[in-house]
C-alpha positions in Angstrom: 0.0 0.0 0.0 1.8 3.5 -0.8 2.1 5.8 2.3 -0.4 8.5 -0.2 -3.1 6.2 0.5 -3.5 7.0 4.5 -5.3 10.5 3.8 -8.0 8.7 2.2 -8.0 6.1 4.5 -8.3 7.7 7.4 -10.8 10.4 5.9 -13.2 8.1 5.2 -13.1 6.0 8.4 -13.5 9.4 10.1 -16.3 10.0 8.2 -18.4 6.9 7.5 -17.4 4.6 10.5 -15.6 6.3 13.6 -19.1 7.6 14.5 -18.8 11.0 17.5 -18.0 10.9 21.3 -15.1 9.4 23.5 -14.3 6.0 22.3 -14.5 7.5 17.9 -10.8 7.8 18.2 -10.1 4.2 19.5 -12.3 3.3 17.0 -10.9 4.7 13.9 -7.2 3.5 14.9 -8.5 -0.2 16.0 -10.4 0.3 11.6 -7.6 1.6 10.5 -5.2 -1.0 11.7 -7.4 -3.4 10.4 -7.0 -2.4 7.1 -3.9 -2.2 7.1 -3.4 -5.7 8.3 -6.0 -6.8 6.0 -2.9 -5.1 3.3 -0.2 -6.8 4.7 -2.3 -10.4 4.5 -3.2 -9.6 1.0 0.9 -9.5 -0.1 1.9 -12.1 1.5 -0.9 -13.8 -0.6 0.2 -12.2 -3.7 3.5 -13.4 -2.7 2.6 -16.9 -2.3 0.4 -17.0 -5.3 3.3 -15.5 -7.6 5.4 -18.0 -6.2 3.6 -21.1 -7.3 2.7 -19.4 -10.8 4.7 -17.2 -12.6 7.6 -17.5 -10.2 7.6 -21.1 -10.3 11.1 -22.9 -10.2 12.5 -19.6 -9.9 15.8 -19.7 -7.5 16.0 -17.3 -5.3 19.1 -16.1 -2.8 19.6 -12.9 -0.6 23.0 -12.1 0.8 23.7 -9.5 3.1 27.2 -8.0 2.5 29.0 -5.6 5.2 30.2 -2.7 3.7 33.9 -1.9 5.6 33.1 1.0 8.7 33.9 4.5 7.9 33.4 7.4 9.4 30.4 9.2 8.3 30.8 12.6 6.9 29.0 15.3 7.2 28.8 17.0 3.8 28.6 13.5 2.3 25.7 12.9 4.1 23.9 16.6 3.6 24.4 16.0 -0.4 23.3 12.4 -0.9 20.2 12.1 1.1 19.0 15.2 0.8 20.1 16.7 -2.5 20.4 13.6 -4.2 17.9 11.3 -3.2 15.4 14.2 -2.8 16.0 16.1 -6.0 15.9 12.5 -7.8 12.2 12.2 -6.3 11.3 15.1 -6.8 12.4 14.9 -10.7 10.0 11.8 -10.7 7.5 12.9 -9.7 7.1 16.2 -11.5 7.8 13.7 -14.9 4.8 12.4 -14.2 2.5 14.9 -12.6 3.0 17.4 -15.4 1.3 15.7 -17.8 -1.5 14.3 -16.2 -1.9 17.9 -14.4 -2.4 19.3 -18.3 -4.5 16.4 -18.7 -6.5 17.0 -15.7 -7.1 21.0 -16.5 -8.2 20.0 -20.2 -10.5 17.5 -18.9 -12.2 19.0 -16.4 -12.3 22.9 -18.6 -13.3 21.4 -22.0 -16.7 21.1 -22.9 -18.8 18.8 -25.1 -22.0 19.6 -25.8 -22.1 21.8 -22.9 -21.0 18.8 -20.5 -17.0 18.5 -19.4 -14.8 15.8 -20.8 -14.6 14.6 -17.2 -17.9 14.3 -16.5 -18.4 12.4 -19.9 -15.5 9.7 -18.8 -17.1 9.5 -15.6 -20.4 8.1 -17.4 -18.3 5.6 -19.5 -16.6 4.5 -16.4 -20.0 4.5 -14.4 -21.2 0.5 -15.4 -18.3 -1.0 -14.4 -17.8 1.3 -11.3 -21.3 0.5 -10.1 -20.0 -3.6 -9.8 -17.3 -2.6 -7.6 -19.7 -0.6 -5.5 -18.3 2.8 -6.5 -19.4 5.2 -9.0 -17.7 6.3 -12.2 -16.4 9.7 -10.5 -14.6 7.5 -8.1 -13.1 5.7 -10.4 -11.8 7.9 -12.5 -10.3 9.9 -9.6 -8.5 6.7 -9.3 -7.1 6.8 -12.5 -6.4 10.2 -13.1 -5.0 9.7 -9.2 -1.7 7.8 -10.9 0.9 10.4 -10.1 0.1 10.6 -6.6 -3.5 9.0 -4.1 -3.0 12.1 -2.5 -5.0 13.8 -5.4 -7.9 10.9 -5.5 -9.9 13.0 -3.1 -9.5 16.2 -4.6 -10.0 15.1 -8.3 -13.8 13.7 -6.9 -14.9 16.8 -5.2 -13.8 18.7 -8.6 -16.1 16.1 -10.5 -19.1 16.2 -8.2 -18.6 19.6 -8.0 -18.1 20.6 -11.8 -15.3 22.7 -10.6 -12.1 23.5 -13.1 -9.1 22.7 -11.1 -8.3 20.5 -7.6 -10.5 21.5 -4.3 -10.3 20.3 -1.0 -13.0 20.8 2.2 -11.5 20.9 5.1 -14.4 20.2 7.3 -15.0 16.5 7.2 -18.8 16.8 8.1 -19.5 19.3 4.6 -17.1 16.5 2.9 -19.4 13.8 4.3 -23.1 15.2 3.6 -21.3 15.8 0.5 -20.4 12.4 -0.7 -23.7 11.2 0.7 -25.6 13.7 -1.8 -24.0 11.9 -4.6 -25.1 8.7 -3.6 -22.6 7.2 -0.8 -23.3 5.1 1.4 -21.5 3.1 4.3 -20.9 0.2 1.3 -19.5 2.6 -0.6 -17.0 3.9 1.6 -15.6 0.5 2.2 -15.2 -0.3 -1.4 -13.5 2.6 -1.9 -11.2 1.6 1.1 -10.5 -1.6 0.0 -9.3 0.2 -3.7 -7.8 2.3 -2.2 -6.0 -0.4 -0.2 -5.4 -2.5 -3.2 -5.1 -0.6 -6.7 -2.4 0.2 -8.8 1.3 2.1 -7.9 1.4 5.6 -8.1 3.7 6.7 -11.4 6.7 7.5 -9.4 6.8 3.5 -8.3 6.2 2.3 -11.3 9.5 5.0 -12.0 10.9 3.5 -9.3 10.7 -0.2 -10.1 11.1 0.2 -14.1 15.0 1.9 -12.5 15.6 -1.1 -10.1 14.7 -3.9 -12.1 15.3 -2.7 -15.5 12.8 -5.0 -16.7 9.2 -3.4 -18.6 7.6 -6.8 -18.2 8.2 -6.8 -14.2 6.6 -2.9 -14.3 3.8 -3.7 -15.8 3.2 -7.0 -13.5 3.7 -4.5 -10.4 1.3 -2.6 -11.9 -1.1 -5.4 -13.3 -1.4 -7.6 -10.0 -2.3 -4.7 -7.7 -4.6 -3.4 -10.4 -6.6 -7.0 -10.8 -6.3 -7.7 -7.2 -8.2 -4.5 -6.3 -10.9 -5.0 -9.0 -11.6 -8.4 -8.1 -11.6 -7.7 -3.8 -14.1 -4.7 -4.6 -16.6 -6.7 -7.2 -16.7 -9.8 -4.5 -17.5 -7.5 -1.5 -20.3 -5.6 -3.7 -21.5 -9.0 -4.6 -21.9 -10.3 -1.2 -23.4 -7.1 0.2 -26.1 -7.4 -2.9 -26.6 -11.2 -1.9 -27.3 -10.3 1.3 -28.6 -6.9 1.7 
C-alpha cells in the first residue's frame, strides 16, 4: 500500500465509520489497523500465489554483504540524502504529474455539448464502477490519481462539483453530507477503502521499479497484479453485500 493512501483512509473511516464521542478515536485507529493488516495479509498472498505461478522454479538467494566501517561525513551525508535522493524524487515525480496535471485541466475545462470531458469519462466509467460498488467519478479519480493517491480526493470533489481545477473541504462533516448527496453510502465507503488499499502504484513507483529492475515486463506485473487484485476484492464485496442486503 503507498504511504499516499493513508489520507484517504483515514478520511473516510472518520467520516463513515468512527461515528462521535469518546471512544470514535479508539475506534478509527483499531479500523484503521485493520485495514492495514488486511494489506499486509493480502501480499503475503500475492507473494505466495506468484510463487507457485509465474515464479515457479524460480531460485532465489539474498546475501547481506557488510560494507567496511567508515566514518560518516558530514557533507557527504547533507548532499546524498537530501540533494540527491530528494532532487531524484522530486524529478520523478514532476515527470509524471506534469502531464497528467495538463491532462487534468483540459478534462475538467473542456466542454462537449455543454458537459465537461470529465464528466463524460465519468459516465463511460460509471457501469463497471457500479460492480465494484463505487461510482464512475470515483473511479476515475483513481485513474487520473496515478501520479500521486494524495490527489484521488481532490479530483472527486472537482467532478461532483463541476469545478475546473483541484479542491479540498476541510471540514469533514461538509465532505461527508457531501459524498452522501452523490449517492454514498456506508458500502461505498468501504469499497472505496479496499481500492484504495489495493489498486495500482502511483507513477513514481512504477518509476521506481522500471529503474531497479530494469525489466518493462516486471513494471507492468507491479502494476497489473495490484490493479486485478483490487478489482476483483471490490466486485466480490459488492457482490456479497447485494446477496445479502
Amino acid at each position: 500500500m503507498d504511504g499516499g493512501a493513508f489520507p484517504t483512509l483515514i478520511a473516510v473511516i472518520t467520516m463513515f465509520f468512527a461515528g462521535k464521542g469518546a471512544g470514535a478515536s479508539w475506534g478509527a485507529a483499531l479500523l484503521l489497523t485493520g485495514v492495514i493488516l488486511l494489506g499486509i495479509g493480502l501480499t503475503f498472498f500475492a507473494s505466495w500465489l506468484l510463487s507457485v505461478t509465474l515464479l515457479k522454479g524460480v531460485p532465489s538467494s539474498f546475501a547481506l554483504e557488510m560494507p567496511p566501517y567508515r566514518r560518516p561525513q558530514i557533507g557527504k551525508v547533507i548532499v546524498r540524502s537530501v540533494f540527491d535522493r530528494t532532487m531524484f524524487a522530486l524529478g520523478r515525480a514532476l515527470l509524471s504529474a506534469a502531464p497528467a496535471g495538463i491532462l487534468l485541466w483540459v478534462l475538467a475545462n473542456f466542454k462537449v455539448n455543454g458537459i465537461t470531458m470529465l464528466s463524460h469519462l465519468a459516465g463511460i466509467l460509471d457501469r463497471p464502477a457500479r460492480l465494484m460498488g463505487m461510482d464512475g467519478v470515483i473511479l476515475l479519480a483513481f485513474i487520473l490519481g496515478l501520479p500521486a493517491n494524495e490527489i484521488v480526493v481532490p479530483i472527486m470533489l472537482m467532478a461532483y462539483l463541476s469545478e475546473g481545477s483541484l479542491m479540498e473541504i476541510s471540514n469533514l462533516d461538509a465532505l461527508k453530507q457531501l459524498l452522501i448527496n452523490q449517492g454514498w453510502t456506508w458500502a461505498t465507503a468501504v469499497s472505496v477503502m479496499l481500492f484504495t488499499l489495493v489498486h495500482w502504484p502511483c507513477a513514481t513507483t512504477c518509476l521506481t521499479i522500471r529503474k531497479e529492475t530494469g525489466s518493462i515486463k516486471w513494471t507492468i506485473l507491479s502494476f497489473l497484479v495490484p490493479c486485478i487484485s483490487g478489482c476483483l476484492l471490490c466486485l466480490l464485496f459488492h457482490g456479497l453485500i447485494a446477496l445479502f442486503i
